[in-house]
N, C-alpha and C positions, 0 to 999 in steps of 0.2 A: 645625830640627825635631829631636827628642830622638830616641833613638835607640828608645827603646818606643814613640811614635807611629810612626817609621817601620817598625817589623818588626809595628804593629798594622796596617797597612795593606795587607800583603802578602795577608791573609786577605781583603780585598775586591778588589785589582788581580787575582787569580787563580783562577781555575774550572776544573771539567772539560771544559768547554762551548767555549774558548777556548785560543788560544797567544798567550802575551803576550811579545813580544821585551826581550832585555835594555836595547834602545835605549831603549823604552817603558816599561818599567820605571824609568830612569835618567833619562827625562823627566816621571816622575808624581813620583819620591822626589827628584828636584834631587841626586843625587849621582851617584859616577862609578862604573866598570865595574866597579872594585874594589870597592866599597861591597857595591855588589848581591849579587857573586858570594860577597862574607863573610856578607850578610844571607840568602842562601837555602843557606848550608850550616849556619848556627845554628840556623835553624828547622829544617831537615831533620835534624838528626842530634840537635841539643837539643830541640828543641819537637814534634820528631816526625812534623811535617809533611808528608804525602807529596807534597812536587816532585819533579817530574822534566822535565826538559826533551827536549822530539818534537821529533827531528830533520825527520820527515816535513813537522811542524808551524811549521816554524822557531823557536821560541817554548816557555815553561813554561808548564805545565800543573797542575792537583790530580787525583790520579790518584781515580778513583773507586772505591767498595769497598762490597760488601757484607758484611764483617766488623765487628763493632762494636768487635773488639778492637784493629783498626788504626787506625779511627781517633780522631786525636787531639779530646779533649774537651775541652781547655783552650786553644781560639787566644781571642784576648779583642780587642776595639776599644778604644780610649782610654775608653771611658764604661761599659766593663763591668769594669774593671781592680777597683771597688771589691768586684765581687761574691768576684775572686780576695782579694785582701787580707783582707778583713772573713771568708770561710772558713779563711784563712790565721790568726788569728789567734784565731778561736776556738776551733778546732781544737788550738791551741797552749793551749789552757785547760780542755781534757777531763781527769779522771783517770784516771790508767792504770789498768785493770781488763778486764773484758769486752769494749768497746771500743775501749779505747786500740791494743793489737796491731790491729787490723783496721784503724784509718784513719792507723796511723804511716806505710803505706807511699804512701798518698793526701798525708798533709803535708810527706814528703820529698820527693814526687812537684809539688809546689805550689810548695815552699822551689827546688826545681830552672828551676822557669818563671819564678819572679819573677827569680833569677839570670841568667836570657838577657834578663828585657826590662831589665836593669841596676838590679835591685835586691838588697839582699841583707836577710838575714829582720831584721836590727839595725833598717835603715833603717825596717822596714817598722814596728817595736813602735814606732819612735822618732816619726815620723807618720800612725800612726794611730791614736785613742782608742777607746774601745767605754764610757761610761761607762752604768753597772748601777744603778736607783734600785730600792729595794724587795725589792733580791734575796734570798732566804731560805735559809739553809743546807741544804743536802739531801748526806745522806752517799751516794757514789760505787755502795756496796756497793749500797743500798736502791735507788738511781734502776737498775743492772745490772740486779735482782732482778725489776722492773716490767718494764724494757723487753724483755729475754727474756724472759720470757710472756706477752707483748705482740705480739713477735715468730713466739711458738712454737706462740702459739694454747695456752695453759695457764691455767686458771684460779689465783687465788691468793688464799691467805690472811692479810689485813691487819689488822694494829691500827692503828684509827684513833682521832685525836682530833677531836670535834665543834666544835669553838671557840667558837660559841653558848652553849652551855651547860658545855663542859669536861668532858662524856661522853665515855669513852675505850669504844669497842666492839672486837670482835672478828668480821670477819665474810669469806664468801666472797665474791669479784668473779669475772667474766669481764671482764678487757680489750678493751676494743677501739681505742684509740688514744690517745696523747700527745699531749698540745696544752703549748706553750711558748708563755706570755702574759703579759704583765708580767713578764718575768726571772723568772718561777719555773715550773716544772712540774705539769702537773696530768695525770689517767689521767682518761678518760671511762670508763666501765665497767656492766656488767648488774650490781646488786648483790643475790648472792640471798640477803641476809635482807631487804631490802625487797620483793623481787620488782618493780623497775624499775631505768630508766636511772640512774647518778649520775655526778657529776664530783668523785673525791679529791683534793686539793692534796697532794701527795707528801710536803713538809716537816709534813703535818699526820699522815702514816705514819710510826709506829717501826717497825712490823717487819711482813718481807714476804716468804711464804716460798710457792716455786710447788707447785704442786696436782700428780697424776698426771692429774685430770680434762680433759677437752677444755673449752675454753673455748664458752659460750654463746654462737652470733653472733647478730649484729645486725646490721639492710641498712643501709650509711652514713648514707640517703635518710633516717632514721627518727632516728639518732642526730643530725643537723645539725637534724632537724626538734622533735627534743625539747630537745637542750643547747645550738643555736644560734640557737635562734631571738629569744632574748630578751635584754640587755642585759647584754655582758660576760660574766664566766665563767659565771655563775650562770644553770642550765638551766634548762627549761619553758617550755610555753606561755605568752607576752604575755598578761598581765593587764590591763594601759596602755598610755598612751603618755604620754610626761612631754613638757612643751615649756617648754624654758627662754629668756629671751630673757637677749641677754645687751648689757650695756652696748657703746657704738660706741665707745669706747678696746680694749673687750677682743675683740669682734668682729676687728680686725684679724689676731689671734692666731687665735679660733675657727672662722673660716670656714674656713681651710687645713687642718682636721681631719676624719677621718671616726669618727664617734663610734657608727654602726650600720649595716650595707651597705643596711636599708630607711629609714633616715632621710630626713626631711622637712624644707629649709629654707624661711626664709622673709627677705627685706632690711627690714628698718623703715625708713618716711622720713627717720626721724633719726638716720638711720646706726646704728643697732640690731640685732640679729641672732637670728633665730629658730632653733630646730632640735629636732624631735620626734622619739623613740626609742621603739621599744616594749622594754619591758621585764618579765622577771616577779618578780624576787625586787630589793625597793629596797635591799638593805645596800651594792651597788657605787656606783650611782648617787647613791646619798647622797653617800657619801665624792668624789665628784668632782666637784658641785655643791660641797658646801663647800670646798674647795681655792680656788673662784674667788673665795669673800665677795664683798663687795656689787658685784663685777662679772659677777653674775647671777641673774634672780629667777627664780623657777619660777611660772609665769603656769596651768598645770595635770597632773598633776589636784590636788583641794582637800588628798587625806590626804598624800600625797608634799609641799606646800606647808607643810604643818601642823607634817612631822613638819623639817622645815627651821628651819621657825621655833622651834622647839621647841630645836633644835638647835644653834642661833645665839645663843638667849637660854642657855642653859645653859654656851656657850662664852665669852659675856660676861661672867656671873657670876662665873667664876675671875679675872676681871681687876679687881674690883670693889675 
């Protein structure tokens, strides 16, 4: 047994509820007196852990607490290690700025725990990858600028570019949350020159600069129900539902996916695969039916089918 499975263990042989002898201890981890007694003073003095052994009790105990500050947030089990690593390492990829000071002490504090369960932070760039398909530039300064007033409840003023048409406007928002999807950034936001919801793509912001105004709210319940409701980034009410099926080679791949938390499948007898999405604005779902070519047709509706086809043949032609 490695030594991080065994000191991940300690956090399930021991409770406040219980005294666990060190004999029983040394009978669950298969090692000796010594072992144990090195294992419960790393945790307690490195990982923080409150043991203490009752004498009353004969046996160690987790001392209980209603302090949030004692106790430790970070004991992990062998199948949660990936959550530390994968914090660990993107954390390691923020720019320093508004941020950076506030969770340098959180990534020391991270770099310190992987070190007790025997790793050290090298180990850790060296196996583990994070790879970024699609990700867009977003400068440091401008993502700070959003998320304190984001934060601060401030409203702000954005230039944006429209990418449809390549309209660059100038207008107020009230924020009301970041959403991180597809490796890039977006602000959900009350926009008052529309006088409704929107959702800005941040790298589609040059410049962003906070209001003295209090920011507009909005009840969560109403913001998920207008920018979440329909297919991918792009808000509003469901207009459709598209049902693709998709061939039984690529099926394999699709069924392990979740493509909308209301989606609808369906198994064809010939190993086929069905799956319905509502959705209200088609420029996303477009682009991710065609990714799959002819290992998926769009069975309905007719104008989403049309405009595929439409699509297909026009991707053809440059091959011609």
């Amino acid at each position: 047994m490695s030594e991080f499975i065994r000191l991940s263990r300690y956090s399930t042989l021991l409770s406040p509820n219980r005294a666990v002898t060190i004999q029983q201890l040394m009978a669950a981890l298969e090692v000796s007196k010594a072992t144990v007694k090195r294992d419960i003073a790393k945790l307690k003095y490195q990982g923080q852990m409150p043991i203490r052994h009752d004498r009353d009790r004969g046996g160690y105990v987790l001392d209980k607490t209603d302090d949030a500050r004692q106790v430790p947030g970070l004991w992990f089990h062998p199948d949660e290690i990936l959550s530390l690593l994968t914090l660990q390492h993107l954390l390691s990829q923020l720019e320093p700025g508004l941020l950076g000071p506030k969770l340098k002490p959180l990534q020391e504090r991270l770099a310190d725990m992987l070190k007790m369960y025997g790793l050290s932070a090298e180990e850790v760039k060296n196996r583990l990858r994070i790879v970024h398909a699609g990700k867009r530039a977003l400068p440091p300064p401008l993502f700070e600028a959003v998320a304190a007033a984001t934060m601060q409840r401030k409203r702000l003023r954005i230039t944006h570019m429209r990418r449809e048409t390549g309209e660059v406007l100038t207008r107020d928002i009230s924020p009301q949350r970041m959403v991180h999807y597809r490796d890039n950034w977006y602000v959900d936001a009350w926009c008052h020159l529309r006088d409704d919801l929107r959702s800005f793509s941040l790298d589609a912001v040059s410049e962003a600069h906070a209001l003295e105004e209090g920011a507009k709210e909005v009840e969560p319940g109403v913001i998920d129900e207008r920018l979440g409701a329909g297919y991918g980034i792009f808000g509003g009410k469901p207009k459709a539902w598209a049902t693709l099926r998709f061939t039984p080679e690529r099926a394999r791949w699709v069924k392990g996916e979740m493509w909308h938390p209301q989606q609808k499948t369906r198994d064809g007898e010939d190993g086929s695969y069905e799956v319905s999405v509502p959705y209200s604005d088609d420029r996303e779902i477009l682009g991710d039916i065609l990714r799959f070519g002819a290992g998926v047709e769009v069975v309905a509706p007719a104008d989403l089918r049309k405009k595929i086809h439409s699509a297909s043949l026009a991707t053809a032609s440059r091959y011609v």
